[in-house]
C-alpha positions in Angstrom: -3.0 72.7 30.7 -6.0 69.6 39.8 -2.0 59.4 64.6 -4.5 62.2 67.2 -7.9 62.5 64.2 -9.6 63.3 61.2 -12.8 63.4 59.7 -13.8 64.9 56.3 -17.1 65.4 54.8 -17.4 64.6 51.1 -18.0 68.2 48.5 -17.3 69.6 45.6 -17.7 73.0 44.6 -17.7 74.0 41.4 -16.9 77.9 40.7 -17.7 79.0 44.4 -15.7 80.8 46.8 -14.3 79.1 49.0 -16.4 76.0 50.2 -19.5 74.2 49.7 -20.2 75.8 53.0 -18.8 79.8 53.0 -15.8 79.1 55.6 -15.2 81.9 58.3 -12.7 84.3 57.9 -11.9 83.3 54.3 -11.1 86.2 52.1 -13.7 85.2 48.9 -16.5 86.9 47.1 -19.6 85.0 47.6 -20.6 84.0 44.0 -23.8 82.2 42.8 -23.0 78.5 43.6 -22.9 76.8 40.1 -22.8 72.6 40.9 -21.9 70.3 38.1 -24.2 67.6 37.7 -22.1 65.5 35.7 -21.1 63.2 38.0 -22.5 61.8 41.1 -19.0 59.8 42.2 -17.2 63.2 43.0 -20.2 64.9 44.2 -22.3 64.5 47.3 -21.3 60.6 47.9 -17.7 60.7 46.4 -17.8 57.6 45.3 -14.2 56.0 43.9 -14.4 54.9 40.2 -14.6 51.2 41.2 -18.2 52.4 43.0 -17.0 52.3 46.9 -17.7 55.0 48.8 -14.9 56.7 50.3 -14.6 55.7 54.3 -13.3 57.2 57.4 -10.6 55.3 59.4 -10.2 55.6 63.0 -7.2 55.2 64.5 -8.6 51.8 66.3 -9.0 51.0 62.6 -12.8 51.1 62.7 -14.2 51.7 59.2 -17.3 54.2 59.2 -18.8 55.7 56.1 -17.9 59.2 54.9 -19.7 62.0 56.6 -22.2 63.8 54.3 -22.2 67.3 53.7 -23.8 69.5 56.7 -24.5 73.1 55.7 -24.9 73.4 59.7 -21.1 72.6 60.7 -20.6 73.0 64.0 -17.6 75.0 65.5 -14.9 73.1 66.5 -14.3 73.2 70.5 -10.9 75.3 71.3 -9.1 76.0 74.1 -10.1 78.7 76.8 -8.2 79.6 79.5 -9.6 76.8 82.0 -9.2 74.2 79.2 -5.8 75.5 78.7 -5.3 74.6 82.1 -6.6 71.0 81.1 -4.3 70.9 78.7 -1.5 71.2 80.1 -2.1 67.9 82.0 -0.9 65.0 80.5 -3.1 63.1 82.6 -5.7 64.3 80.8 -4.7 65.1 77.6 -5.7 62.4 75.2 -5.1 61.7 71.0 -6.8 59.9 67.9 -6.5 60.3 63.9 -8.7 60.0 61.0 -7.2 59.4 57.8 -9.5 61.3 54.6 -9.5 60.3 51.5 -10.1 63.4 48.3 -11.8 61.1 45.6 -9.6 61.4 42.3 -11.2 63.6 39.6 -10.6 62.6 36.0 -12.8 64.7 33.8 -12.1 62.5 30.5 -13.8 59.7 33.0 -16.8 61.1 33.9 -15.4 62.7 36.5 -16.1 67.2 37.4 -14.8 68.9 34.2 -13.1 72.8 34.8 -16.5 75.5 34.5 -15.0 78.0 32.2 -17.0 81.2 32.1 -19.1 80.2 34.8 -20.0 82.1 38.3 -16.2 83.7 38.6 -14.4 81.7 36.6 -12.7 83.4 33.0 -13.1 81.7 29.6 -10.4 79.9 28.4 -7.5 81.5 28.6 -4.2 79.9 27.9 -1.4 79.9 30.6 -4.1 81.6 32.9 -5.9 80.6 36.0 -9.0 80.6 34.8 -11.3 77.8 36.1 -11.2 75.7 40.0 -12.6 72.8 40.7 -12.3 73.0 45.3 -12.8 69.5 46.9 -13.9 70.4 50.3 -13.9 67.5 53.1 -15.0 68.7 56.8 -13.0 67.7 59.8 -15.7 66.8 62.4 -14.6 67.5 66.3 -17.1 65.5 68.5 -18.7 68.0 70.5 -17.7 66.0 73.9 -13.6 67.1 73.2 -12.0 70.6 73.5 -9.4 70.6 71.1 -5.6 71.3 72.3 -3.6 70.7 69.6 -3.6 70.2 66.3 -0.9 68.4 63.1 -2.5 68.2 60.0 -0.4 66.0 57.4 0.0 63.7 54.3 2.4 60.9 54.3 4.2 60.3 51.2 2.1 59.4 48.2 2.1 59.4 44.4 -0.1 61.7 42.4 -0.9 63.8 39.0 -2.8 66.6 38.5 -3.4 69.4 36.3 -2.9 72.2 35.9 -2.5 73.4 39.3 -3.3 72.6 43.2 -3.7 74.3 46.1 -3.9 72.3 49.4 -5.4 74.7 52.6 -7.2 74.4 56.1 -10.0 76.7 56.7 -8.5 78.7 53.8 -5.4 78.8 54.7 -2.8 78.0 52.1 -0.4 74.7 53.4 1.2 74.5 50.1 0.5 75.1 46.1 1.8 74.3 43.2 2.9 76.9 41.2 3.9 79.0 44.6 1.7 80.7 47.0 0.9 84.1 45.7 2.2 87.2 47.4 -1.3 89.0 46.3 -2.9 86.4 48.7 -3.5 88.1 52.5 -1.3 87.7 55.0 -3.0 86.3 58.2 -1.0 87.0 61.8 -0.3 83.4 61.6 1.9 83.7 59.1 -0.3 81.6 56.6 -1.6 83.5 53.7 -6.0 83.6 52.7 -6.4 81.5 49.5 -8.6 84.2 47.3 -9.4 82.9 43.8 -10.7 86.6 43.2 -6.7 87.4 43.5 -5.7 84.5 41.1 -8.5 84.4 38.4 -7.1 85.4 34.7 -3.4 85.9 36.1 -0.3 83.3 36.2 0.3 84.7 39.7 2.5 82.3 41.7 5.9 82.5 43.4 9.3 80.7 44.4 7.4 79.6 48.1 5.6 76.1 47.3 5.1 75.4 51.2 3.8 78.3 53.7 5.9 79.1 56.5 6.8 76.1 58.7 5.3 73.8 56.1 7.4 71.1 54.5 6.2 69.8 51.6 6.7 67.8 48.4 4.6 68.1 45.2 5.4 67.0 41.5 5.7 69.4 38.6 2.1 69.6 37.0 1.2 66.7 34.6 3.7 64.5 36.2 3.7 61.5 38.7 5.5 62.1 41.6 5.5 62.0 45.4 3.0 64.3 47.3 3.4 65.0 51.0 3.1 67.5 53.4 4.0 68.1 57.3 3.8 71.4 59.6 6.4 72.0 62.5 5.3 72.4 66.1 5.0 76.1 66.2 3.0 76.7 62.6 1.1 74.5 64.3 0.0 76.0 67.4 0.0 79.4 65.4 -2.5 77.6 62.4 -4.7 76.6 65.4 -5.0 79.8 67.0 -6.2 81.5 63.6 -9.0 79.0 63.4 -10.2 78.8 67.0 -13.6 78.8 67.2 -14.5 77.8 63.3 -15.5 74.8 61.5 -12.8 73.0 60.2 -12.2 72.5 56.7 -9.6 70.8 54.1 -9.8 71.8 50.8 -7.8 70.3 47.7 -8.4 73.2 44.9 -7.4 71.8 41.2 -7.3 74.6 38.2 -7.5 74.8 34.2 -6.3 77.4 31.3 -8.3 76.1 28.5 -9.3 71.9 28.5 -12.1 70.7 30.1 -11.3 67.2 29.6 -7.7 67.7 31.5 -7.6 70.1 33.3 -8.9 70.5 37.3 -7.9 67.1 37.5 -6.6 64.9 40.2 -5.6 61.3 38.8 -4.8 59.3 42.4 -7.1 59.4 45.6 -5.8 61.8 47.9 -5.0 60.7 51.4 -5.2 63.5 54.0 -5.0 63.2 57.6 -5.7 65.7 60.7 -4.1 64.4 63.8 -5.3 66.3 67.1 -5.1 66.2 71.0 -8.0 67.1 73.3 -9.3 66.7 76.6 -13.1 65.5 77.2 -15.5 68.3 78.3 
């Protein structure tokens, strides 16, 4: 042995906690941020391999370009009692999507290779997690909406990665590939902390691929197959409750045993969406 809206801010983080940016509430050591330099297409720009940047999509079908890192996020707007209130009127209450697009990484192609040894990540180690490769997009709120409702999703796609994925909002595991570990915390929500200090050097996994209310389909590692994922109503209000008052984050984690040319890898563009409902300030 890697519509209501979206919008997603291109990263990757190589060896760090949990984000380019550290994410509130996430349940990570904060390790010295180690950046591979290797190559600019998957790094600040994500560029795709043909050279094209990757592109947010409105749901009016307006193309804009991908958001740029901002170390200086800004909290999403969330509900208080009077917007609550607002809500609750479906006068009011409006909708929009943005579908995100996770560049593919292919380390053989130029693309991120695993950092074995470096920051918190463990040498080789066959079998083991021992290197991650997190690409982190940002899901931008205008400041103008206060958010009432949230559906995060992916609509049926093909992929391949290897060794292993994790898919999670604000660091909160949706689904992974080898089972969500039971080591992982276990947030009132009922969605568990992604914490690679709890994963590194093990083969910890379990028989629960999608978290609580999650549906989900992913292929066997090193395989083509269809990728999607969809949360029901209630995992949803209970997912946007635990991140009230945060930035919002994606983040597609990829890991490696012992190959830096194959492992952390992610072979197909990943399509993400966040679909929300909100009422203007």
């Amino acid at each position: 042995m890697g519509k209501a809206w979206i919008a997603l801010v291109a990263g990757v983080c190589v060896g760090v906690g949990t984000s380019c940016s550290q994410l509130p509430g996430a349940a990570v050591p904060k390790p010295e941020s180690v950046v591979s330099s290797a190559d600019s297409k998957n790094a600040d720009s994500i560029q795709k391999e043909d050279g094209s940047s990757s592109v947010e999509k409105s749901s009016e079908g307006e193309e804009k370009p991908a958001s740029q890192p901002s170390p200086a996020a800004q909290p999403s707007p969330q509900p208080t009692a009077a917007v609550a209130a607002d809500c609750s009127n479906a006068a009011a209450l409006k909708s929009d999507s943005l579908s995100i697009i996770v560049a593919k990484n292919v380390p053989s192609a130029g693309g991120n290779k695993c950092p074995f040894g470096m920051a918190d990540n463990a040498p080789k180690t066959n079998g083991k997690y021992a290197a991650r490769l997190e690409l982190n997009r940002s899901i931008n709120i205008p400041a103008e909406r206060n958010l009432c409702g949230i559906n995060p999703s992916a609509a049926t796609q093909s992929i391949k990665y290897d060794d292993h994925m994790f898919v999670n909002l604000n660091g909160f595991v949706l689904l992974a590939s080898r089972g969500i570990p039971n080591e992982f915390d276990l947030d009132a929500s009922g969605f568990r902390k992604y914490d690679w200090s709890k994963l590194v050097s093990t083969e910890r996994g379990s028989n629960t691929k999608c978290a609580a209310g999650v549906a989900c389909v992913i292929p066997a590692t090193e395989t083509n197959g269809n990728f999607s994922f969809s949360l029901s109503e209630d995992a949803r209000k209970k997912l946007l409750t635990a991140i009230a008052d945060k930035p919002l984050q994606f983040s597609v984690v990829l890991t490696g045993d012992n190959n830096e040319d194959a492992d952390c890898r992610l072979e197909n563009d990943l399509t993400l969406t966040f679909n929300y409902t909100y009422v203007a300030k």
